[in-house]
C-alpha positions in Angstrom: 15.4 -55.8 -12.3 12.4 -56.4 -10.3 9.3 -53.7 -11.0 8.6 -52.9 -7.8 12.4 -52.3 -7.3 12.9 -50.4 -10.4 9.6 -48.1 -9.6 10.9 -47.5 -5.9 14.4 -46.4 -7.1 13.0 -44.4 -10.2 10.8 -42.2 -7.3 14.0 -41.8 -4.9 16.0 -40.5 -7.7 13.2 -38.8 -8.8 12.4 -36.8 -5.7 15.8 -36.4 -4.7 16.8 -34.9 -7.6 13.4 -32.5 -7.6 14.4 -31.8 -4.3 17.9 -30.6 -5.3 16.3 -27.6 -7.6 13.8 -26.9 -4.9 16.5 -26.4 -2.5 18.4 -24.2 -4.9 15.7 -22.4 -6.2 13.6 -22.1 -2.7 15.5 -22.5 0.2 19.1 -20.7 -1.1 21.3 -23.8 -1.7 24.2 -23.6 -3.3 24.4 -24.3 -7.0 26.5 -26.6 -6.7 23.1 -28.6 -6.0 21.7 -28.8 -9.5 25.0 -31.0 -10.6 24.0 -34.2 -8.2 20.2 -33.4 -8.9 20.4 -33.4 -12.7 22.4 -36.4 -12.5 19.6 -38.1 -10.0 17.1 -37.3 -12.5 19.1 -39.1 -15.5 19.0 -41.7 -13.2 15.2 -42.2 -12.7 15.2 -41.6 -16.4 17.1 -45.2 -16.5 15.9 -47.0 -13.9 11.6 -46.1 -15.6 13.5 -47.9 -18.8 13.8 -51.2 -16.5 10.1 -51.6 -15.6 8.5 -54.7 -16.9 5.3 -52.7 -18.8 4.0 -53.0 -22.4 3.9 -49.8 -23.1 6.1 -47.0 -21.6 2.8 -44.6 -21.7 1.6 -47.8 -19.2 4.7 -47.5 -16.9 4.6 -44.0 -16.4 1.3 -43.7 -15.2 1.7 -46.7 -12.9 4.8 -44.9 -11.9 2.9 -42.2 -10.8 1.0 -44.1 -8.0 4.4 -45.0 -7.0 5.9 -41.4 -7.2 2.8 -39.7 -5.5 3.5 -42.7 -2.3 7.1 -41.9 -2.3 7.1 -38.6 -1.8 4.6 -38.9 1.2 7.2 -41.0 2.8 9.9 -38.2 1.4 8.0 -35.6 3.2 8.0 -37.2 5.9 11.3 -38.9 6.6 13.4 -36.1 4.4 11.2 -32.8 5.9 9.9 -33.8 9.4 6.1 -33.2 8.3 4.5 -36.3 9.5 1.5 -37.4 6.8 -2.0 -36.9 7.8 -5.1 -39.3 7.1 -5.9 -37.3 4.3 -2.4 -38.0 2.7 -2.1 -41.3 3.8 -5.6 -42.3 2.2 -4.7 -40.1 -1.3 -1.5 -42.5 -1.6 -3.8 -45.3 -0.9 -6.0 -44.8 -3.5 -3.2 -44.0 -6.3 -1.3 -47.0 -5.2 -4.3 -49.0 -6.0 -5.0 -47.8 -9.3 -1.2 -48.2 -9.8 -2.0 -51.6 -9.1 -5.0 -51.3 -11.6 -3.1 -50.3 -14.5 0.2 -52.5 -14.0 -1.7 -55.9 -13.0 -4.7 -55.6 -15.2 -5.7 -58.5 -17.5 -5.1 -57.1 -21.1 -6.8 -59.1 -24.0 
């Protein structure tokens, strides 16, 4: 599987399955909830496993870059809060040193 695609999957199930407990926890969702999120978040426990990376400690903190992006769009596609410049230049600037970490030349 593709990085990329294996990093943008990881952060859906991620987020989605966050979002589950949130709901539960925060907004009064039924408990029935925490079945499909703890199964979401087994799920972006997989799909990190497919990332291309030497080292997992490597993948996981380009995955955060990813992660911190993603939920931008979740908040704003999921929740209705449109990101401001402030947001938009934060997941910038993580994406980049994503980008850093990941693509780096290593000796």
């Amino acid at each position: 599987m593709p990085t990329l695609l294996a990093f943008a999957l990881a952060a859906l199930a991620e987020i989605a399955g966050c979002f589950a407990f949130w709901a539960v926890v925060r907004s009064g969702a039924p408990a029935l909830w925490l079945l499909p999120g703890a199964a979401s978040l087994l799920a972006f426990a997989a799909l990190l496993t497919q990332v291309e990376a030497s080292a997992a400690g490597r993948a996981f903190a380009t995955y955060g870059g990813v992660y911190i992006a993603a939920s931008l769009l979740w908040l704003w596609l999921a929740e209705g809060v449109r990101p401001d410049r402030w947001d938009l230049l934060g997941g910038g600037i993580c994406l980049a040193g994503a980008a850093v970490i990941l693509l780096g030349p290593r000796g």
